[in-house]
C-alpha positions as semicolon CSV with decimal commas, in nm:
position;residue;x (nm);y (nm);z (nm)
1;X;-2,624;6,370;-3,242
2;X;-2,249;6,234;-3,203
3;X;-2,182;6,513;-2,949
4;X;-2,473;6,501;-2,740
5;X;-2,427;6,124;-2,706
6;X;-2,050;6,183;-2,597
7;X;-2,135;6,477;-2,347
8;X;-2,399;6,207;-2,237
9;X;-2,198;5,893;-2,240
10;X;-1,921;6,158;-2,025
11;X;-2,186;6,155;-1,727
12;X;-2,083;5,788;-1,625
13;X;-1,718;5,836;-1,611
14;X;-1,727;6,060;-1,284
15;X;-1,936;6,001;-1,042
16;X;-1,976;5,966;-0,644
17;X;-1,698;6,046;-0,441
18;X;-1,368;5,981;-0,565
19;X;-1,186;5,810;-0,269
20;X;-1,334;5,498;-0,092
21;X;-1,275;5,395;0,285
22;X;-1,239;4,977;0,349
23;X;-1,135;4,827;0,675
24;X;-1,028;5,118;0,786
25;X;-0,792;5,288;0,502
26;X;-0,821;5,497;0,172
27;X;-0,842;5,365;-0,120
28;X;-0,858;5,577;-0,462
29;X;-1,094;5,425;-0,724
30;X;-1,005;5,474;-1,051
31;X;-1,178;5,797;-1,235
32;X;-1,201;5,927;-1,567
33;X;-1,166;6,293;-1,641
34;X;-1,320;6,422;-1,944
35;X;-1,146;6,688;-2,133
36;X;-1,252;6,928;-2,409
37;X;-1,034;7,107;-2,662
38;X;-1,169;7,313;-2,953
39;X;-0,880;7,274;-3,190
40;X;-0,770;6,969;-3,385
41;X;-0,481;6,692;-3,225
42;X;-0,260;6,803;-3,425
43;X;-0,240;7,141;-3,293
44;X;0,014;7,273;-3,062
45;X;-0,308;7,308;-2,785
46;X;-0,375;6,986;-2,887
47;X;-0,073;6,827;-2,881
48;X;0,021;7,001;-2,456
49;X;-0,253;6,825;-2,403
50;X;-0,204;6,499;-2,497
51;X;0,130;6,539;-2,347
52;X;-0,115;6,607;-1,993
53;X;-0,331;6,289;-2,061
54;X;-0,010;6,067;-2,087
55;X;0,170;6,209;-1,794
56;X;-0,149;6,171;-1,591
57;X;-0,209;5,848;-1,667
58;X;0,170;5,765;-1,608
59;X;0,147;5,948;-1,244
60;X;-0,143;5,790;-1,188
61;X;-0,075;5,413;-1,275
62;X;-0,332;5,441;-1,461
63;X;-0,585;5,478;-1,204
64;X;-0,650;5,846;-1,365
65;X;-0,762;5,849;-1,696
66;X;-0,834;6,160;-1,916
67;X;-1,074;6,145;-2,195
68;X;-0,960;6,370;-2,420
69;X;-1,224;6,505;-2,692
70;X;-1,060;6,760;-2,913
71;X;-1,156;6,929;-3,300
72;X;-1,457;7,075;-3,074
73;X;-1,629;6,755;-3,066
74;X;-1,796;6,842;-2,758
75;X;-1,888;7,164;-2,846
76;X;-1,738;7,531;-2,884
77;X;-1,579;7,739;-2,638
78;X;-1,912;7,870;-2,517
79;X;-2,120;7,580;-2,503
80;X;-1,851;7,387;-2,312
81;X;-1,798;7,680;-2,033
82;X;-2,156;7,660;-1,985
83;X;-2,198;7,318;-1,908
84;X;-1,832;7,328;-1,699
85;X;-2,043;7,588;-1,482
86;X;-2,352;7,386;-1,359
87;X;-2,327;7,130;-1,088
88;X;-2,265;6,771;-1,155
89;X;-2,096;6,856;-1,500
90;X;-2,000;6,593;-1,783
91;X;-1,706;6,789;-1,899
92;X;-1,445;6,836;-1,617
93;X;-1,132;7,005;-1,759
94;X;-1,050;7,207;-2,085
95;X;-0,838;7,440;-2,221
96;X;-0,903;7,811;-2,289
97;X;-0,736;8,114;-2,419
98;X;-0,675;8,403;-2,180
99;X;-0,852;8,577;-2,410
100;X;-1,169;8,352;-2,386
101;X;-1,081;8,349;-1,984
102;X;-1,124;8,745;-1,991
103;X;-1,454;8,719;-2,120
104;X;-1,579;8,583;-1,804
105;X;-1,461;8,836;-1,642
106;X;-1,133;8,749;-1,512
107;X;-0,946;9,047;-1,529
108;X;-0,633;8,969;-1,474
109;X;-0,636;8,696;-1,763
110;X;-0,744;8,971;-1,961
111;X;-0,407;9,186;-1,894
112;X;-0,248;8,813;-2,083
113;X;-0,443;8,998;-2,429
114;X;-0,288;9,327;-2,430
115;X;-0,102;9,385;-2,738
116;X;0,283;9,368;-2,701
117;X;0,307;9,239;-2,339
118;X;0,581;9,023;-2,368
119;X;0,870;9,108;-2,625
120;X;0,935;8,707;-2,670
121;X;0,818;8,397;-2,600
122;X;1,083;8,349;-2,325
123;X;1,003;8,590;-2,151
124;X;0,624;8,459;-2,109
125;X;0,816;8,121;-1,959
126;X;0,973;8,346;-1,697
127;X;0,670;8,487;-1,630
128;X;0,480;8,167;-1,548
129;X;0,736;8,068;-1,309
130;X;0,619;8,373;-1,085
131;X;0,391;8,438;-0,809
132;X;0,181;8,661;-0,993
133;X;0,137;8,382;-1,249
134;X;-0,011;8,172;-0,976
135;X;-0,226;8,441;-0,869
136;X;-0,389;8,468;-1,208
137;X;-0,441;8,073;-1,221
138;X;-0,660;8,107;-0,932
139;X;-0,808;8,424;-1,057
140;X;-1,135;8,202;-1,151
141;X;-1,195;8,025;-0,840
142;X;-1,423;8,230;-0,703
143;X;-1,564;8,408;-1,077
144;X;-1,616;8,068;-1,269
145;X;-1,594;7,789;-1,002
146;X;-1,230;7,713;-1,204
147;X;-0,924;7,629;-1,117
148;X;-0,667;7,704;-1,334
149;X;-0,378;7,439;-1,346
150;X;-0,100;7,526;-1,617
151;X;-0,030;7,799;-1,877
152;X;0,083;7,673;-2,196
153;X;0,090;7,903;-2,570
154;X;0,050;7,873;-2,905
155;X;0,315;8,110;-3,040
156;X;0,219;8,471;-3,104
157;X;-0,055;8,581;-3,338
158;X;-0,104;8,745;-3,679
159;X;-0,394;8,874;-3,923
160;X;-0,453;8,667;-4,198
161;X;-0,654;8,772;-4,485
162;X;-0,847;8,669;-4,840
163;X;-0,658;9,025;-5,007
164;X;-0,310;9,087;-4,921
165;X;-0,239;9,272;-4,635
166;X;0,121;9,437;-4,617
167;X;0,057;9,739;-4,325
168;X;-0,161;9,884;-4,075
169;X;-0,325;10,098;-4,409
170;X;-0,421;9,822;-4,560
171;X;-0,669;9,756;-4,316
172;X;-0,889;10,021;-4,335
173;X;-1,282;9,942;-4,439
174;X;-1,208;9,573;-4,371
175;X;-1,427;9,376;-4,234
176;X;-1,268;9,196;-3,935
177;X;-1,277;8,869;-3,682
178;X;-1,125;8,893;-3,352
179;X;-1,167;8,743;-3,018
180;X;-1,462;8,978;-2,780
181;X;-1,221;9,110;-2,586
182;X;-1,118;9,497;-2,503
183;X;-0,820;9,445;-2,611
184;X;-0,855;9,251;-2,946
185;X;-1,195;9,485;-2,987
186;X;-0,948;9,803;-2,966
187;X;-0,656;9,686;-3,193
188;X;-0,910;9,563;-3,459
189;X;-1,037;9,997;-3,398
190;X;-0,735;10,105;-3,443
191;X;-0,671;9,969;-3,740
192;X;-1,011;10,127;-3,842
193;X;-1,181;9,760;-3,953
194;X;-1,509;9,684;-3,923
195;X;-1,566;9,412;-3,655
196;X;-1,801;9,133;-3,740
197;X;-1,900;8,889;-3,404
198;X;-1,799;8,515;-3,579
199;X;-1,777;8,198;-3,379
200;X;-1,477;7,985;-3,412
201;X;-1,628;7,715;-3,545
202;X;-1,771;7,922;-3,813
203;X;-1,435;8,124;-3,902
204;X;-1,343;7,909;-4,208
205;X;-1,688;7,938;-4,362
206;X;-1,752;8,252;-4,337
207;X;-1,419;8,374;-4,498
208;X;-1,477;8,145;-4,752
209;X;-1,808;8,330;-4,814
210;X;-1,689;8,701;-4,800
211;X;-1,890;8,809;-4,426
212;X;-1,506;8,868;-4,315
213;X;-1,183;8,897;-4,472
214;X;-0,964;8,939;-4,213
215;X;-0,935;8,685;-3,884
216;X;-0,638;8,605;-3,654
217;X;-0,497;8,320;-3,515
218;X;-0,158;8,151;-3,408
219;X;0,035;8,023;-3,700
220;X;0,012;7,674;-3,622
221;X;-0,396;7,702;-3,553
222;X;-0,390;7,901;-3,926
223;X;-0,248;7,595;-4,105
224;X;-0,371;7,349;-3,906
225;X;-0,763;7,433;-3,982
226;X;-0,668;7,487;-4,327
227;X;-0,796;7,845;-4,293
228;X;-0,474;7,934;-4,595
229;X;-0,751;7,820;-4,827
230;X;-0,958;8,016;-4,793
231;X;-0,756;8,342;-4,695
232;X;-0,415;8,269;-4,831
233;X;-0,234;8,604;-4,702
234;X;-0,113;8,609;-4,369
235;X;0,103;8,908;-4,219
236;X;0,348;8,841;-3,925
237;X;0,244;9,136;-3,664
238;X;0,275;8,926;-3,389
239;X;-0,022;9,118;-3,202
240;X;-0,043;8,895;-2,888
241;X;0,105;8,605;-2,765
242;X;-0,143;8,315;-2,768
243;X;-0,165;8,252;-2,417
244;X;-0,404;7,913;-2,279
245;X;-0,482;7,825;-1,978
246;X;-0,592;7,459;-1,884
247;X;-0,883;7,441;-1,622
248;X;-1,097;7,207;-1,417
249;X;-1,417;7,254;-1,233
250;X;-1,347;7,283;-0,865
251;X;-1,621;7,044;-0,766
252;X;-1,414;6,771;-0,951
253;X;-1,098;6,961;-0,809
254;X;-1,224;6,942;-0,482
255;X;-1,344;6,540;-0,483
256;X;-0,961;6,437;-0,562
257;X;-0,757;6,342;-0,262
258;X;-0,435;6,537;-0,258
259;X;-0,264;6,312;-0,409
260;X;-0,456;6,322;-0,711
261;X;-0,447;6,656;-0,697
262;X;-0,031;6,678;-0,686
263;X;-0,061;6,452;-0,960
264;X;-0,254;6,692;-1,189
265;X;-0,037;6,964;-1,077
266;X;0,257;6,752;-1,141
267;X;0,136;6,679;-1,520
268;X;0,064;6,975;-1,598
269;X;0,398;7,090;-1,515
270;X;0,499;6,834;-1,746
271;X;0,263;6,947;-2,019
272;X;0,327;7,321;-2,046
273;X;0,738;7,249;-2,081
274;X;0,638;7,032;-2,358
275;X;0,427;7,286;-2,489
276;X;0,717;7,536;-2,462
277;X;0,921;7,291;-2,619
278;X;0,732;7,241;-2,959
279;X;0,584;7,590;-2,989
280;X;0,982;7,683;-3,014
281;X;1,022;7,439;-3,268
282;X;0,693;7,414;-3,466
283;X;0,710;7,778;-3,612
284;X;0,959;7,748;-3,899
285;X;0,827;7,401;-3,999
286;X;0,474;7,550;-4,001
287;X;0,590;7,852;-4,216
288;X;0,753;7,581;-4,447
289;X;0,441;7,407;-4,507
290;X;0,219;7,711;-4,551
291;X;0,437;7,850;-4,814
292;X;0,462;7,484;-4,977
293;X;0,066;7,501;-4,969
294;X;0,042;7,826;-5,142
295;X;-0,033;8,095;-4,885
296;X;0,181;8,414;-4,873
297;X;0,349;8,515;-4,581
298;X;0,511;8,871;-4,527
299;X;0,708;8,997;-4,242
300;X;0,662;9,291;-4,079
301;X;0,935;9,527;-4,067
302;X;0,872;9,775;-3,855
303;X;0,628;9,685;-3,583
304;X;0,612;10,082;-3,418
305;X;0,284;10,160;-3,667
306;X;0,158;9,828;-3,521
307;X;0,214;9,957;-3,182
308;X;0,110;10,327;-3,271
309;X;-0,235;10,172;-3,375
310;X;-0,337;9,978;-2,999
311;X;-0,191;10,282;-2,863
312;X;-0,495;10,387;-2,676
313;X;-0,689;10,007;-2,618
314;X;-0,332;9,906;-2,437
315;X;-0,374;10,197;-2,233
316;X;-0,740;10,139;-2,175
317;X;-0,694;9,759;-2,086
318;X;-0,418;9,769;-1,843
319;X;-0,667;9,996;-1,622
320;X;-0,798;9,700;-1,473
321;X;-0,513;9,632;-1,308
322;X;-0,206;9,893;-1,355
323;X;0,066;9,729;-1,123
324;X;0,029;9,422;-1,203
325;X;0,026;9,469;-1,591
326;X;0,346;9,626;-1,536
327;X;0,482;9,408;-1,294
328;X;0,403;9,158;-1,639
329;X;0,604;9,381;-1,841
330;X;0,875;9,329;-1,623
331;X;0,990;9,015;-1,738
332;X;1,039;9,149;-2,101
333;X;1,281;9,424;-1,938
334;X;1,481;9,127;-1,810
């Protein structure tokens, strides 16, 4: 009942067009932008994007305001898409995983997925400062009625399990959670594990009751949904960089004047160096903590079985778009 009355309540705050004329000149009214995020404040997601709501309101004078509604208070991945999609909608910007972009069919978020793309972090931050980065940002104009305005990630992902986990063997006969993607679908098959379909919002529960014992997630989503208690063994493969993209419906997109519009752009610029920032720092604080709460973390050594294993799937997924997956390679080369 508490979400449906916020999605409700979210129906006021934008509304009518956005710019006013009087005696002749422009004047902006002041608008409220209501924005969804799935994981808790606390979050590196969640804390780029409270780093966006400041600098917009800053920008802005405060004549922009962003509501921001994270924890999944306004619903799950799906649910919020959905409602982003129809005309007129109550939700007007959130923040996705390539991952999550690639399942509606944007296929060059999708080549963001592929195991092993980028050999660090920095060189995903060279990346985003391309042209072909921009190209993928606008990938879901015309597939989703999106626009995407800044790239921001979580640090790379690992397994984490409720038995210990120490190699690719050890997976075998599992049964697994991973995002619906080709990729994520053809590592977790490689690794011969039984894939079980789980929403997010259900992950803790059911590892807690036995449906899966195996998930992945960025280290800093891992302790910050307390999902150690439940599966206290995580291994650092590294699999895929967590990759998010932040976007907004272009009917709102298109009702800003341009100066609202630079001002977005101009935040979210803002927003994903923070976010670059903190995900460099957060990692060996988070590993801290997780070992201070009991969970047990184990390196990986020798990440060429890891590789051996998505062989094929990498193969398979960059076939949607050959030259410019390896144009994306590129800037690990560098």
């Amino acid at each position: 009942m508490k979400r449906l009355c916020l999605v409700a309540a979210a129906a006021f705050l934008v509304c009518g067009p956005l710019i006013s004329c009087k005696k002749g000149t422009v004047e902006e009214k002041e608008i409220t932008l209501v924005m969804a995020e799935v994981n808790p404040a606390e979050t590196i997601a969640g804390q780029m994007d409270q780093a966006f709501k400041q600098k917009v309101e800053e920008l802005s004078g405060g004549k922009i305001k962003i509501d921001l509604q994270c924890s999944g208070i306004l619903g799950d991945v799906d649910s919020v898409v959905a409602l982003m999609m129809k005309p007129h909608s109550t939700i007007h910007i959130h923040r996705m995983s390539a991952v999550n972009m690639a399942s509606y069919g944007c296929s060059q978020s999708s080549l963001l997925g592929i195991p092993y793309t980028f050999a660090s972090k920095e060189a995903f931050w060279k990346f985003t400062k391309s042209d072909i980065a921009q190209e993928i940002l606008d990938e879901p104009v015309e597939i989703m009625g999106m626009k995407g305005l800044f790239y921001g990630e979580e640090g790379f992902r690992h397994f984490f399990s409720t038995t210990k986990i120490t190699g690719v063997k050890d997976f075998e006969g599992l049964s697994a959670r991973g995002t619906n993607d080709v990729a994520m679908q053809g590592l977790l098959a490689g690794l011969k594990t039984k894939s079980v379909p789980v929403n997010y919002a259900d992950l803790y529960a059911k590892l807690q009751t036995g449906v899966i014992s195996v998930a992945e997630q960025p280290i800093a989503n891992y302790l910050a949904n307390h999902f150690y208690q439940v599966a206290p063994y995580m291994i650092l493969d590294g699999h895929t960089l967590g990759v998010m993209e932040t976007i907004i419906t272009m009917e709102v997109w298109n009702s800003l004047s341009e100066r609202q519009q630079k001002i977005l752009l101009e935040a979210g610029k803002y927003a994903s160096e923070f976010c670059r920032k903190i995900s460099r720092d957060e990692e060996d604080k988070v590993k801290a903590q997780l070992v201070k709460e009991g969970a047990t973390i184990t390196e990986v050594k020798d990440i060429r079985p890891w590789q051996a294993a998505c062989a094929d799937v990498v193969k398979e997924a960059s076939s949607v778009d050959p030259a410019l997956y390896e144009k994306m390679l590129s800037f690990s080369r560098k």
